[in-house]
N, C-alpha and C positions, 0 to 999 in steps of 0.2 A: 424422501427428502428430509434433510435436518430441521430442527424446531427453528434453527437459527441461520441468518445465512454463512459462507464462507466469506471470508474476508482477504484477500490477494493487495499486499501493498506491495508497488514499485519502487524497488529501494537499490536499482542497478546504476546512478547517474552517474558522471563523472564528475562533475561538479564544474564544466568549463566554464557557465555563466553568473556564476558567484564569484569569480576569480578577483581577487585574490585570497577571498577569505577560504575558499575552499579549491581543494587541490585533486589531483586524480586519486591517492588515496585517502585522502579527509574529506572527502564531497558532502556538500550541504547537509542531505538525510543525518550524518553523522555530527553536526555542529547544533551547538545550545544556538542559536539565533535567537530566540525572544522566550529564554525562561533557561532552567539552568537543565535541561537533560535534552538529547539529541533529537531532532526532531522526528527521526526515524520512530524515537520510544514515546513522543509525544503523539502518533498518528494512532500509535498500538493502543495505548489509554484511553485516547477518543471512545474506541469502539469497545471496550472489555466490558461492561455492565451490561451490554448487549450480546456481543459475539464471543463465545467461548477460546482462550487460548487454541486451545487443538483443533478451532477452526480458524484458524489466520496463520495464514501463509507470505513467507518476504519472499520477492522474485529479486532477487541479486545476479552480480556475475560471479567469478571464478576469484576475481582478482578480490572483490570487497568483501566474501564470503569470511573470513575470520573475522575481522572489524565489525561486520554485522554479527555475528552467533557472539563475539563479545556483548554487544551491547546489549545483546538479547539476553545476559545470564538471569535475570531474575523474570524471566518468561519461558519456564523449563518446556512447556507444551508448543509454543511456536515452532512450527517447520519452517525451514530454510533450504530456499531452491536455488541451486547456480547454474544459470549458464556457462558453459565451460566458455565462451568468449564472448564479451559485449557485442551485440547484435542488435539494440535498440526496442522500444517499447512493444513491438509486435511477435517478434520471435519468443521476448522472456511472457509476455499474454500466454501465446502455444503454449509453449512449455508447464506453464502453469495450472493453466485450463486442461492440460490433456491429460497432469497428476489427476485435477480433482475430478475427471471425466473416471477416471480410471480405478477411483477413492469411493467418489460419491456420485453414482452418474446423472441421477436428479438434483443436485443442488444449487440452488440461488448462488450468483459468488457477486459479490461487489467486489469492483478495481479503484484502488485509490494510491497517489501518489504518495510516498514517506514525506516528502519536503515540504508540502502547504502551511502555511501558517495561516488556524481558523481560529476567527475571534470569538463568534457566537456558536461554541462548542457543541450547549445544546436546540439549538435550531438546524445546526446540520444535521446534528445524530437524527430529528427527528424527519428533516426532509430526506436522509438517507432512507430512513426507514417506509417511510410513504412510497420511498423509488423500489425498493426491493417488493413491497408488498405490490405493489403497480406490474412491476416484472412477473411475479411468482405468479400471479391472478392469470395473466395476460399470453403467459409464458413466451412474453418480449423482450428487447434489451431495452434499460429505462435509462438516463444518462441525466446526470444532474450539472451544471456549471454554472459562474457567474454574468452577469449582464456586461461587455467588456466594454473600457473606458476609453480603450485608446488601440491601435492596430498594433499586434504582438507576433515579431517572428520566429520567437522560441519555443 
């Protein structure tokens, strides 16, 4: 297994529920929303003092695959997986999961969404970290979320 885990961000959305600020090919992941670089590139930051380029992987589609490897150019090591057609969070998971199955077949991989806006950057890193070490020990799936405030259909 790697020193470090894999890192898989979900960066396939359409952007239906941001609309209007975000379009089927501008979707949120893509848009500065609270700081000036995408937030696709703010999720990659999070985790880079941690997780090595060449382990962090973008699960996209077919359609946002250039808009993404753009954004990506100053992260020459990031790979970049497309669906050849949006098929929603479980299928682009597969796909994903069966590279790194196939890469690294011991490996830890955290799943994180490109779009979150986290405020307490480093209290996540760290509770990331406790969840992967939790997983890796246990060799279970650990899943981390917030306490929710109100009933969410999206």
């Amino acid at each position: 297994m790697s020193a470090s885990p894999w890192l898989m961000v979900l960066a396939g959305g359409s952007g239906t529920r941001f609309w209007p600020r975000s379009r089927s090919a501008q979707p949120k992941q893509f848009l500065p929303i609270a700081g000036d670089e995408p937030l696709l590139v703010t999720t990659i930051r999070r985790f880079l003092g941690w997780v090595p380029e060449a382990q962090i992987v973008i699960l996209t589609t077919a359609f946002l695959e250039a808009e993404t490897k753009r954004l990506l150019q100053d992260f020459p090591g990031i790979q970049v997986l497309a669906e050849p057609e949006a098929r929603n969070t479980a299928p682009s998971l597969v796909m994903g999961m069966e590279w790194l199955r196939a890469k690294d077949p011991s490996a830890t991989a955290m799943i994180v969404p490109a779009d979150h806006w986290i405020t307490e950057v480093p209290d996540y890193v760290n509770v990331m970290k406790h969840a992967v070490a939790s997983a890796t020990r246990t060799g279970s799936l650990a899943t981390v979320g917030i306490q929710p405030t109100r009933p969410e259909t999206g």
